[in-house]
N, C-alpha and C positions, 0 to 999 in steps of 0.2 A: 504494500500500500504506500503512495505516495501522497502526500499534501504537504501542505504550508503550514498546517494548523499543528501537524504532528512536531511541528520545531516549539510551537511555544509550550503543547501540551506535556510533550515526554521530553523534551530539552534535545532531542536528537537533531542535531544541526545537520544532518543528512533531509531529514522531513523525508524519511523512509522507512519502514517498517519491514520485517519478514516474518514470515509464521501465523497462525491462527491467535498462540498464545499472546505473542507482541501486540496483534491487531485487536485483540480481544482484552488487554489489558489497558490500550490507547483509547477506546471504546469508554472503557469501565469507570476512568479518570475523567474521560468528556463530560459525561454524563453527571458525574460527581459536580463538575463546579456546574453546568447548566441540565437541570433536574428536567424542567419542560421546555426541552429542547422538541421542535417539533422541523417537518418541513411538507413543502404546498407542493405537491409534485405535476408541476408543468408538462411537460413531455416526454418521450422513451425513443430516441433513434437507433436504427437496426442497423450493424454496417457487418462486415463477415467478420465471424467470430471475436465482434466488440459490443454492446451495450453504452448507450450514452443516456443518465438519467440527467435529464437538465428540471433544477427545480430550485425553490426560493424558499432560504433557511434564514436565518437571527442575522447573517452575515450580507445577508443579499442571494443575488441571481448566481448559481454555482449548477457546475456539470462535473460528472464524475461518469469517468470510461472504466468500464471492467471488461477486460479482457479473458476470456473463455478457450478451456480446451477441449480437446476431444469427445468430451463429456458434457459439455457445457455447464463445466463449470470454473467459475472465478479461480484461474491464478493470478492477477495483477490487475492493480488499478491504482487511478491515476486521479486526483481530486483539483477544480481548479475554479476559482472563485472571481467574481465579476469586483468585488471590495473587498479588500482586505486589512 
């Protein structure tokens, strides 16, 4: 997982994550400082084996691609935000 957010949340100055448990403990800490966190989901673009959710969260207009394998399912993604 990549974003912006993961540098101030988990202090990784990469703003990259690997693993379930990584992503699932970047998750668990978001949540902690914003409890109703919520988001308005806008749109869903199909492109070959990527997903693009574009929707408007606390931050603004943001899109996040997840990248799919064989399975269809998420190994990477990528988080990007209209304000920051």
């Amino acid at each position: 997982m990549t974003s912006p957010v993961i540098i101030q949340v988990m202090g990784e100055a990469s703003g990259k994550l690997k693993g379930k448990e990584n992503v699932g403990a970047y998750w668990a800490k978001a949540l902690q400082r914003l409890p109703d966190l919520h988001f308005e989901l806008t749109t869903i673009l199909w492109g070959v084996d990527t997903i693009t959710l574009y929707y408007k969260g606390h931050r603004g207009f943001s899109a996040e691609v997840f990248f799919l394998d064989e399975n269809r399912m998420v190994f990477k993604s990528f988080a990007h935000y209209a304000t920051f």
